[in-house]
C-alpha distance (Angstrom), angle and dihedral (degrees) to the residues before:
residue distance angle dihedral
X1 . . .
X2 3.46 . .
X3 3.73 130.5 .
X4 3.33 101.7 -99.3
X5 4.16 121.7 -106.7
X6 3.61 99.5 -147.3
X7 3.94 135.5 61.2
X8 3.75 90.6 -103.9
X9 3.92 120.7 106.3
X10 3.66 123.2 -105.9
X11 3.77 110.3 -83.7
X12 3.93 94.2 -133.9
X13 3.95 87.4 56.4
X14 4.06 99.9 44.7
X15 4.21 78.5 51.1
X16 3.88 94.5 57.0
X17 3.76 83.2 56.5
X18 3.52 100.1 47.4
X19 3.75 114.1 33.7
X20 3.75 109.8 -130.0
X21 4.25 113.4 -85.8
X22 4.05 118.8 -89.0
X23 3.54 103.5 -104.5
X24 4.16 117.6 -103.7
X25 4.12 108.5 -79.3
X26 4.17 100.0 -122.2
X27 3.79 82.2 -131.8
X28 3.54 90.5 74.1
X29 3.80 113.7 107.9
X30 3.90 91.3 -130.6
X31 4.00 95.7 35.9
X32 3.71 98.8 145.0
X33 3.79 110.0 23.3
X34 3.63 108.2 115.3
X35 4.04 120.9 -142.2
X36 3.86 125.8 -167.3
X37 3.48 102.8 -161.4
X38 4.33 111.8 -149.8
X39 3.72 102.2 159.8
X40 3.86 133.7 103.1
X41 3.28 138.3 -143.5
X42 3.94 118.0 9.2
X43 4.05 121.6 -45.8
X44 3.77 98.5 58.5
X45 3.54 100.5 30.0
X46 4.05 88.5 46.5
X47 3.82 87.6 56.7
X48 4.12 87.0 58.5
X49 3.65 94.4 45.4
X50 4.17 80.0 54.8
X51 3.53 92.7 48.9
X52 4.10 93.7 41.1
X53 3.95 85.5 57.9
X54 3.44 97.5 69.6
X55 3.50 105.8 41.0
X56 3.85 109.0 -69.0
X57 3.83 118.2 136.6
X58 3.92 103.0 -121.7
X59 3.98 119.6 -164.8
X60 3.54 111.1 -174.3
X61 3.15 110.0 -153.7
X62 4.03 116.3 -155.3
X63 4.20 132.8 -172.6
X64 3.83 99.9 -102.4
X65 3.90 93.3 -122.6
X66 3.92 102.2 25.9
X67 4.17 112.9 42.7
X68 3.29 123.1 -168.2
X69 3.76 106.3 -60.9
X70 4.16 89.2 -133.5
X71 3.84 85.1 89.3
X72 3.96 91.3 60.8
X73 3.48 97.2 50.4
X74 3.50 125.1 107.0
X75 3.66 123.5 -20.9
X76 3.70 133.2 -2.9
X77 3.56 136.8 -169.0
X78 4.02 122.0 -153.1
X79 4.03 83.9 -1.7
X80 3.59 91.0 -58.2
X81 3.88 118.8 127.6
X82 3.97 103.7 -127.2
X83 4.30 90.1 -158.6
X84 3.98 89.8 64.6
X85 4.17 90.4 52.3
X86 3.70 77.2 63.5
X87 3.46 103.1 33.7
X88 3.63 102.8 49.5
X89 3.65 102.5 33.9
X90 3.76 119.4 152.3
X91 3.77 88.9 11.3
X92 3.86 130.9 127.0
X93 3.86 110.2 -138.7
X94 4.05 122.4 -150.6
X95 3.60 117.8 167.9
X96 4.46 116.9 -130.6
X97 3.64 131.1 167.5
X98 3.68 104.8 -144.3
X99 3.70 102.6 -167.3
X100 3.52 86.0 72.9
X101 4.01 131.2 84.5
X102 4.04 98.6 -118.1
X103 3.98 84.0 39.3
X104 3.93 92.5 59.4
X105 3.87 95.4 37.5
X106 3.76 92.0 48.6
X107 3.99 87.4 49.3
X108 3.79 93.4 48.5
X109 3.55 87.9 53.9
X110 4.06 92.1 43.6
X111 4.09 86.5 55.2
X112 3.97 96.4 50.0
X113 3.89 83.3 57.5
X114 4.03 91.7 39.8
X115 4.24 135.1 94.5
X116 3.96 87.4 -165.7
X117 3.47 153.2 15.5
X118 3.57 129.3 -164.2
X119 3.65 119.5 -172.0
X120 3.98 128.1 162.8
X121 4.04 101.9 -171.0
X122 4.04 114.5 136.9
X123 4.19 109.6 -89.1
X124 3.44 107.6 -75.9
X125 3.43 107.4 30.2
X126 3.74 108.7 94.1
X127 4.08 82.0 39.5
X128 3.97 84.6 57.0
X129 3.63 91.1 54.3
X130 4.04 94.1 48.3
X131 3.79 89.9 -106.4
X132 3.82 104.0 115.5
X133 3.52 136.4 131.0
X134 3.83 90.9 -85.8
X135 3.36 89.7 55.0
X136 3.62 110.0 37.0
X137 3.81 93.4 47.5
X138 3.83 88.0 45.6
X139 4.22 83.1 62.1
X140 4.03 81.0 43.7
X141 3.67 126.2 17.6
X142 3.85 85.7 -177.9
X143 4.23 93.1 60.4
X144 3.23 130.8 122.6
X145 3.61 119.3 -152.7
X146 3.86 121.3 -165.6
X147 3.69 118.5 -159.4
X148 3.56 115.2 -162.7
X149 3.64 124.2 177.9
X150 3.68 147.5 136.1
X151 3.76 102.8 -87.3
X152 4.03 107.2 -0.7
X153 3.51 137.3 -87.6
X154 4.18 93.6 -78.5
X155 3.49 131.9 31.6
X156 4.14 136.7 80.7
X157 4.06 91.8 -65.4
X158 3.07 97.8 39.4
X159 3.68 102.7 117.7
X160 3.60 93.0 36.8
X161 3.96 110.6 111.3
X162 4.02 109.4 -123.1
X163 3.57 135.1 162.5
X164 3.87 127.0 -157.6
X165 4.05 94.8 -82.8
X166 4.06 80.1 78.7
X167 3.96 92.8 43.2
X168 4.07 85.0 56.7
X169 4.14 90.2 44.5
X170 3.70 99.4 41.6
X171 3.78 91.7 34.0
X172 4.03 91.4 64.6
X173 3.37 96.4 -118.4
X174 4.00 101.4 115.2
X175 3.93 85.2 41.6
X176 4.15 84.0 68.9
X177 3.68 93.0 32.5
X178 3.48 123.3 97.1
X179 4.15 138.1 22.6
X180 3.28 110.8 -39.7
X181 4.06 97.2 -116.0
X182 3.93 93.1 43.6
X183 4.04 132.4 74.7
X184 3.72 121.7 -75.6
X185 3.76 112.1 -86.1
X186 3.73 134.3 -131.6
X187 3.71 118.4 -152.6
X188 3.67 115.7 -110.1
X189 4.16 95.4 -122.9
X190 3.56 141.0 49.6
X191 3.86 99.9 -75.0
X192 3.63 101.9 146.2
X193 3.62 92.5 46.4
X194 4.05 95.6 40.8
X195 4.21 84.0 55.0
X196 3.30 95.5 43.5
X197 4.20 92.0 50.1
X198 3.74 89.5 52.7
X199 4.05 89.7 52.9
X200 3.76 88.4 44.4
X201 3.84 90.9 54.6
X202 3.84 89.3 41.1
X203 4.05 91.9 48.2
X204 4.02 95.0 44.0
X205 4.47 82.9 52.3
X206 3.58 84.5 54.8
X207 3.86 102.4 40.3
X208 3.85 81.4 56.8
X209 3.37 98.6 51.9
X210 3.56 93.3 60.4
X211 3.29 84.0 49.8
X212 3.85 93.0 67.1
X213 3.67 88.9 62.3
X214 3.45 112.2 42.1
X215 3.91 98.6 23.0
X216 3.91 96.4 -128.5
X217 3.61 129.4 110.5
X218 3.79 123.5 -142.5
X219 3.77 144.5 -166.9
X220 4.24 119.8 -89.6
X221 4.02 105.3 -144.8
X222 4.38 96.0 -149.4
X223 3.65 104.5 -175.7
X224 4.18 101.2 -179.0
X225 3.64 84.2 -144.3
X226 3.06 96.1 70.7
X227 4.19 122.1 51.2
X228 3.75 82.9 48.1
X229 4.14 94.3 62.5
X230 3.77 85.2 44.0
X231 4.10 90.8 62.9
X232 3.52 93.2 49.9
X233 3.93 87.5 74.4
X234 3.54 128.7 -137.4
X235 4.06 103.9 -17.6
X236 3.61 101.2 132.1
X237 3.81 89.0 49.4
X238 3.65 87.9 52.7
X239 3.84 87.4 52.0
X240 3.82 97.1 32.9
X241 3.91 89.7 53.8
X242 4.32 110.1 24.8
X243 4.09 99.7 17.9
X244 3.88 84.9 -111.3
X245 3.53 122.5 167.8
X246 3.85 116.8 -169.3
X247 3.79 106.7 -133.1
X248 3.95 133.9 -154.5
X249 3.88 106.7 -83.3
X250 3.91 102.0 167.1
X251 3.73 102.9 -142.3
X252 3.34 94.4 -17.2
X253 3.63 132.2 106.4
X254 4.00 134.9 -144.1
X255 3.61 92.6 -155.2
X256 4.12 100.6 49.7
X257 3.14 144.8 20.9
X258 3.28 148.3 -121.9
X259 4.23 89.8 25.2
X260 3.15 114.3 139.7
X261 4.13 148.8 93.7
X262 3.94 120.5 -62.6
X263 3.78 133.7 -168.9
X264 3.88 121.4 -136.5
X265 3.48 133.6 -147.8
X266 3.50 99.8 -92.9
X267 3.88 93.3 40.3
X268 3.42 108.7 -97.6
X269 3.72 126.6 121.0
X270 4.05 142.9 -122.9
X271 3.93 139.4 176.4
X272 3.57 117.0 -125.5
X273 4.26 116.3 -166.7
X274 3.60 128.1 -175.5
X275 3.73 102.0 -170.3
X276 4.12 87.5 147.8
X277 3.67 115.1 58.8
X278 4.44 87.2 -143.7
X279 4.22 76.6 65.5
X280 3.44 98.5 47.1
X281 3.58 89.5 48.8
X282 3.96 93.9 50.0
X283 4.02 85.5 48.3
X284 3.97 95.4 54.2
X285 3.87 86.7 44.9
X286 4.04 96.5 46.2
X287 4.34 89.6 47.5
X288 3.90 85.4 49.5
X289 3.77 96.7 -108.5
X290 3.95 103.8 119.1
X291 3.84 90.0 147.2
X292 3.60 96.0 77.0
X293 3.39 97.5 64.6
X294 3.61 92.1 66.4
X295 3.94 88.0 53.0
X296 3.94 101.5 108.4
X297 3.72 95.2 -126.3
X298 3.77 89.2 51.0
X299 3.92 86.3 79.7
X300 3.88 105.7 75.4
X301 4.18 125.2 41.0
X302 3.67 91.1 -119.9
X303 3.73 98.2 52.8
X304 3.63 90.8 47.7
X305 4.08 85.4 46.0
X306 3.84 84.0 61.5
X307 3.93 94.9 52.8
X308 4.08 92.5 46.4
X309 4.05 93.9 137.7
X310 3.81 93.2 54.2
X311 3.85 90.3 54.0
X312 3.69 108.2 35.8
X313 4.10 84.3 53.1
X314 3.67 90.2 49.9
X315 3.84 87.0 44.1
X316 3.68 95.2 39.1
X317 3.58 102.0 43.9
X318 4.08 85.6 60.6
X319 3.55 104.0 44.9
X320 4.02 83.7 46.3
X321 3.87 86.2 63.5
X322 3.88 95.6 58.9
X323 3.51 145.6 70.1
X324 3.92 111.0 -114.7
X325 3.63 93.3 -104.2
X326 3.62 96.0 42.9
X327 4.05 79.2 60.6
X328 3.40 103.2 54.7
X329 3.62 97.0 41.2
X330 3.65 85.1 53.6
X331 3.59 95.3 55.3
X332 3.61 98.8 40.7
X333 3.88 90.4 53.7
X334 3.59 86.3 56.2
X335 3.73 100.0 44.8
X336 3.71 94.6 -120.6
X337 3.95 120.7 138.5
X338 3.55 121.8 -104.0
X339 3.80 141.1 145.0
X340 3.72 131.5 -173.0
X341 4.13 119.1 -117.0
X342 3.80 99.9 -112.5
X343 3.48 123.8 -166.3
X344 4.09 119.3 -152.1
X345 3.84 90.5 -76.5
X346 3.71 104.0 50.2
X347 4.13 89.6 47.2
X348 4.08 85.5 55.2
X349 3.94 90.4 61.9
X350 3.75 99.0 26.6
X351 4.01 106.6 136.2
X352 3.63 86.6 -137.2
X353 3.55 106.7 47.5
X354 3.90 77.4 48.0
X355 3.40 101.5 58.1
X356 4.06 90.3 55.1
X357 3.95 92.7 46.2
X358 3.92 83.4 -118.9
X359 3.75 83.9 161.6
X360 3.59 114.2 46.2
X361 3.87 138.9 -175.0
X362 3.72 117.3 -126.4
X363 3.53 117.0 -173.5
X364 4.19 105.7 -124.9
X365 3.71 123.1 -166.3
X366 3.45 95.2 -144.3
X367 4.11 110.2 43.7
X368 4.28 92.6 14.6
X369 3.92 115.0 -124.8
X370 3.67 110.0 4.4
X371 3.94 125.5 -171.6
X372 3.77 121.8 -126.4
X373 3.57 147.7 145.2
X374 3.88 112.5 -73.4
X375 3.83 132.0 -132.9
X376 3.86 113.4 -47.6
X377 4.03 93.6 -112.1
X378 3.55 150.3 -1.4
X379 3.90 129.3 -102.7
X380 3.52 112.2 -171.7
X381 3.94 94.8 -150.3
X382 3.99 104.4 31.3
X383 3.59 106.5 22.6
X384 3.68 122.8 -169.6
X385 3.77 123.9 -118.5
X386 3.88 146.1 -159.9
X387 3.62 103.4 -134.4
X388 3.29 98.7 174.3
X389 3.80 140.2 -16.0
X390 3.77 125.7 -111.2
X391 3.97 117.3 -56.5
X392 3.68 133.2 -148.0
X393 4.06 129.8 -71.0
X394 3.53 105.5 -71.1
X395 3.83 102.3 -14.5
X396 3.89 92.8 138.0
X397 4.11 89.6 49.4
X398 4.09 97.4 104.7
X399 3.71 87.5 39.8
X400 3.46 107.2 52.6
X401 4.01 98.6 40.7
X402 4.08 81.3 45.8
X403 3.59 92.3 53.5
X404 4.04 86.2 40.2
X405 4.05 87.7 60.5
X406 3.53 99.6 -102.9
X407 3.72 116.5 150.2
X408 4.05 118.6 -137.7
X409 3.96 93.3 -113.1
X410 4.30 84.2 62.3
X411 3.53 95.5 41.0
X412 4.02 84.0 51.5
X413 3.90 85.2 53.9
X414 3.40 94.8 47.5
X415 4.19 93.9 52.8
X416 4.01 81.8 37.3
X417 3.90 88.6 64.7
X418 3.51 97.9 37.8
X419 3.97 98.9 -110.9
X420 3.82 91.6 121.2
């Protein structure tokens, strides 16, 4: 081959370092749905790492000279971003420029061969290369094409750029986030975009089951926006209905009580909720406080919302007078819910997270075994699987336009005009 035009490495050499992928068990539920994965960044290439766990083929498919910035973010180890191991597990990577003519050719031809597409650009930019929905399900009248962006593909913002920070701000969630005397508070993760990845995977499963029964494919409109306002729960019907607007409560909630954070003797911490008034009871009884139940706003979550400082000192002042395990004991004993506040390191050895393989080893060719959150559930007759975690920029390239029917002389053009 070729020496190759662009700043990415030769496919053939990224392959020696990362053995090629073990092929798609036909056991898995999605075995045989193929995904071309466009997006950046985390809710549309989240929803393919959803879809790759269970079978689906994902290509991710990377600018030659600017990969998706996921693998840059955050820590590395050895130079090797830790996120994308996560990110683009059980994904093949091949590197294409699709401004350019070979680019949108080869991903015409990619589509007609495709189940999905998931793609995150601003409106108008796949149409500016000749790669919209006219034309991609012209290659494929079968496609699905899912659109995920900050605010939707119509509408006044539109064409602004946005990530999920401004889904959690506009949403309303870091208006009720946060003590109620201090600033609104964003959370310090992806949350907007992790929701909106599990909708996206959710919405492509249901695109494609329409597809069974009328044989077309169609496009999924994923504003980020939007699946976070839906798990906020019913605040605009509060607001549409009563005028209600949910304040800032810290810990705290206005629909139970006692919630909230307490310290231990030995200076730990651990949430206590009360979300059933049978728990709250057993809580008031276990802390020594049995007389509160019979107070008559003790009876309904709300009420006892409204008397918050009376319980959490009750609740408080106990759990301050024991050791951390003397606490949970306590409470399981009594059947009352609580849960220590675990930082990273206590949720790697947690017996529970153990016992569902929550953290799993996966076997990487580049850093060895590697810890990291496992599959999002269990089937019991076609489980999901990590088969292995994400791979270099572009080391899939050769393979996939191989497999495609490209000869070498075109995939020497292609590198020759910069498309790869």
């Amino acid at each position: 081959m070729n020496t190759p035009q662009s700043n990415a490495p030769e496919p053939n050499v990224l392959e020696r370092v990362a053995p090629a992928p073990r092929a798609t068990s036909p056991a898995a539920p999605l075995a045989g749905l193929r995904v071309l994965d466009l997006a950046t960044l985390f809710a549309g290439p989240l929803a393919a790492t959803m879809l790759g766990d269970f079978g689906a083929e994902v290509i991710k498919i990377e600018h030659p000279v600017k990969p998706d910035p996921s693998r840059g973010h955050g820590p590395s180890k050895d130079g090797i971003g830790l996120w994308w191991k996560l990110l683009g597990r059980n994904k093949r990577t091949m590197t294409l420029d699709l401004s350019r003519p070979g680019g949108r050719t080869t991903l015409l031809r990619l589509a007609a061969t495709a189940d999905v597409v998931i793609e995150n650009f601003r409106p108008g930019t796949l149409e500016k290369w000749d790669l919209g929905w006219p034309e991609l399900s012209a290659a494929n009248p079968r496609l699905v094409l899912a659109r995920v962006t900050a605010f939707g593909q119509f509408g006044p913002y539109a064409h602004r750029p946005g990530f999920g920070t401004l889904a959690e701000a506009m949403s309303g969630f870091a208006a009720i986030t946060g003590e109620p005397d201090a600033p609104p508070t964003l959370p310090p993760f992806g949350l907007a975009d992790s929701i909106a990845g599990l909708a996206t995977a959710y919405a492509v499963m249901t695109a494609l089951s329409a597809r069974e029964r009328t044989g077309e494919g169609q496009v999924v409109d994923m504003a980020i926006i939007e699946p976070i306002l839906t798990v906020l729960g019913p605040q605009p019907l509060w607001y549409d209905q009563l005028g209600h607007v949910q304040p800032r409560t810290g810990n705290r909630s206005q629909n139970n009580a006692p919630r909230n954070t307490y310290r231990t003797a030995d200076g730990t911490w651990v949430a206590v909720s009360t979300s059933a008034q049978s728990i709250a009871e057993r809580v008031m009884r276990l802390v020594g406080r049995p007389e509160l139940i019979d107070e008559p706003w003790f009876a309904t979550g709300a009420d006892r919302a409204r008397h918050a400082d009376v319980l959490d000192e009750a609740v408080g002042t106990w759990i301050g007078r024991h050791a951390h395990s003397e606490v949970i004991a306590a409470f399981e004993k009594a059947e009352a819910a609580v849960a220590p506040v675990q930082d990273v390191r206590e949720v790697m050895t947690d017996p529970q997270y153990q016992a569902l393989d929550t953290i799993t080893t996966v076997d990487d060719p580049e850093l060895g075994p590697i810890r990291m959150q496992n599959v999002l559930f269990r089937l019991s007759a076609t489980p999901g699987a990590i088969r292995w975690a994400g791979r270099p920029h572009g080391a899939d390239t050769a393979s996939v336009l191989t497999e495609l029917g490209l000869t070498n002389p075109e995939i020497d053009a292609l590198r020759t005009e910069g498309a790869l």
